[in-house]
Backbone as CSV, one residue per row, in Angstrom:
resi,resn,N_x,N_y,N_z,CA_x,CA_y,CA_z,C_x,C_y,C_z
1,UNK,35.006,76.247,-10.940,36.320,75.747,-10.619,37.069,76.667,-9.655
2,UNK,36.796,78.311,-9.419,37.779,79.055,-8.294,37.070,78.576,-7.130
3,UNK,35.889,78.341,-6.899,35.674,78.026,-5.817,36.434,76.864,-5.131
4,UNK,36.600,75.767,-6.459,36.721,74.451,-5.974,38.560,75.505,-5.491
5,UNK,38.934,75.891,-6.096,40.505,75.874,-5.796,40.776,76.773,-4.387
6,UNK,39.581,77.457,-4.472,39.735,78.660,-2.944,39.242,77.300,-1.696
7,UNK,38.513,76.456,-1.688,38.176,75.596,-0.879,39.227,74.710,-0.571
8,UNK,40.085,74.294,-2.203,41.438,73.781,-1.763,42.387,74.459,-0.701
9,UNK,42.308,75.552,-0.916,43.703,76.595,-0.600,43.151,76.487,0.852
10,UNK,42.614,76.418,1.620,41.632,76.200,3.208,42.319,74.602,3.731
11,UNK,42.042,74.025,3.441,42.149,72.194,3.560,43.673,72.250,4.417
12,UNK,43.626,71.668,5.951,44.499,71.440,6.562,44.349,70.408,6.953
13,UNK,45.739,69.404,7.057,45.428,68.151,7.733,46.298,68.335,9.685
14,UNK,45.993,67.965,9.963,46.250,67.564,11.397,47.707,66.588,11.325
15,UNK,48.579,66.914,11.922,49.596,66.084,12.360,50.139,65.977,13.894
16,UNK,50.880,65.007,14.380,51.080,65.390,15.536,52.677,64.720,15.284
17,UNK,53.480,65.532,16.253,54.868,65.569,16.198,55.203,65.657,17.688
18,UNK,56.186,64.317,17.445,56.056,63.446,19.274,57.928,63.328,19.354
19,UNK,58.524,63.178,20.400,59.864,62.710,20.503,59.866,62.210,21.604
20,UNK,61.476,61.240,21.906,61.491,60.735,22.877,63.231,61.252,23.244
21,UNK,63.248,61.764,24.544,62.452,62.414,25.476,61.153,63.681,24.857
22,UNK,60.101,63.154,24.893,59.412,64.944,24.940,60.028,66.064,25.552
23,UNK,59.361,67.059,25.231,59.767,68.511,25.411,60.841,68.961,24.179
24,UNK,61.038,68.346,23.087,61.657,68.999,21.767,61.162,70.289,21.536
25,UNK,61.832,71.021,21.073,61.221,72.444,20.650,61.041,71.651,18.971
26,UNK,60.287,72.432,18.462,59.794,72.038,16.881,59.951,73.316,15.796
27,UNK,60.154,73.412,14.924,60.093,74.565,14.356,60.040,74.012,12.569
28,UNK,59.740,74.501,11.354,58.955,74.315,10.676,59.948,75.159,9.650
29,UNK,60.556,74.288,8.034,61.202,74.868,7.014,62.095,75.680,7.609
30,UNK,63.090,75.873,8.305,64.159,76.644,9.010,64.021,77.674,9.555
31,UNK,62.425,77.738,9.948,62.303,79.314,10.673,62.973,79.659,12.282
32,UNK,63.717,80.646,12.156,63.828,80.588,14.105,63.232,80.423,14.837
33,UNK,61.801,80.773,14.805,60.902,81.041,15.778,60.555,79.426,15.710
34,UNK,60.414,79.014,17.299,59.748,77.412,17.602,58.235,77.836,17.573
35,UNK,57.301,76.531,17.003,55.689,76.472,17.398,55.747,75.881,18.641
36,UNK,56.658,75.481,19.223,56.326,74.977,20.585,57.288,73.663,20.781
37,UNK,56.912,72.912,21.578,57.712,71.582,21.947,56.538,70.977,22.546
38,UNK,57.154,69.319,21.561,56.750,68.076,21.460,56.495,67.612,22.962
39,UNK,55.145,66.500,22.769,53.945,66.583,21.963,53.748,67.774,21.184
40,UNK,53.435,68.240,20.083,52.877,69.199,19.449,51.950,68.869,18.748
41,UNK,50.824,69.092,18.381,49.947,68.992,17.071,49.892,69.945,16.049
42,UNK,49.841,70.240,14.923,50.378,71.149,13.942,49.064,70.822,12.899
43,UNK,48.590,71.628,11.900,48.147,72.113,10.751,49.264,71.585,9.666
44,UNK,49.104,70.706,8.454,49.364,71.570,7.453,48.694,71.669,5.939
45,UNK,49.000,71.844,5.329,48.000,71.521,4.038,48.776,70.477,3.272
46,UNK,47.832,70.050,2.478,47.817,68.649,1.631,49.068,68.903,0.526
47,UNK,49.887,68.285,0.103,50.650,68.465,-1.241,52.198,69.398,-1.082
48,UNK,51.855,69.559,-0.163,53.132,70.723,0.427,53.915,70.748,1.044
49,UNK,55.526,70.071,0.521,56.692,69.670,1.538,56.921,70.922,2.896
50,UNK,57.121,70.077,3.474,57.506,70.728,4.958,58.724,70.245,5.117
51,UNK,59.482,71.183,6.294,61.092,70.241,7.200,60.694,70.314,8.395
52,UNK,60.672,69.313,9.313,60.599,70.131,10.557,61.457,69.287,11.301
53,UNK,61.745,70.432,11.896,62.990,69.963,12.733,63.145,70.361,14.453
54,UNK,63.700,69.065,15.247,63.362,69.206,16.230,64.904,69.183,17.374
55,UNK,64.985,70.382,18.396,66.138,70.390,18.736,65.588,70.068,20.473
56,UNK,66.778,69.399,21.535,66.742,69.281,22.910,67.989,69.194,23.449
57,UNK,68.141,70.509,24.362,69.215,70.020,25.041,70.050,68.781,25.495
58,UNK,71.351,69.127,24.838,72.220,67.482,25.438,71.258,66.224,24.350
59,UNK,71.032,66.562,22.719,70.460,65.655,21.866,70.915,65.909,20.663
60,UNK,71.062,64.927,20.047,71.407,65.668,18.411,70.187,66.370,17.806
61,UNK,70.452,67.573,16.898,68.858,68.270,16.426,68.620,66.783,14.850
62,UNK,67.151,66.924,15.001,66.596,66.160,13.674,65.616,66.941,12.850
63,UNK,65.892,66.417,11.829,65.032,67.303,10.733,64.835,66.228,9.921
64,UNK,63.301,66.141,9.434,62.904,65.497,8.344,61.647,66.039,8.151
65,UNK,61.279,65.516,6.885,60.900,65.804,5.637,59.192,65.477,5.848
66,UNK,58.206,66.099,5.604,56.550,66.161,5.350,56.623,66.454,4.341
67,UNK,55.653,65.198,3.313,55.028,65.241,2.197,54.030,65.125,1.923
């Protein structure tokens, strides 16, 4: 069974995080630092709320919710 749970703890799914206009900066549970701007593709693991939230000049910022 640790194996099965260390093999869990590995397991990322693929997402991709898009806006319109592109070029959003993206950033992930309220960290300062951006992963980049949209298009983005991102990692995350299975079972594990995320926020991510996306800001652009002259736009309102959005944030919602990965489950």
């Amino acid at each position: 069974m640790a194996k099965l749970a260390e093999l869990e703890a590995k397991i990322e799914l693929p997402v991709m995080v898009e806006s319109v206009p592109a070029g959003a900066e993206v950033a992930l549970d309220g960290a300062p630092v951006t992963l980049g701007v949209t298009p983005l593709a991102l990692r995350v693991r299975p079972g594990k709320k995320y926020r991510v939230r996306l800001t652009l000049s002259e736009h309102q910022p959005r944030e919602v919710e990965l489950s």
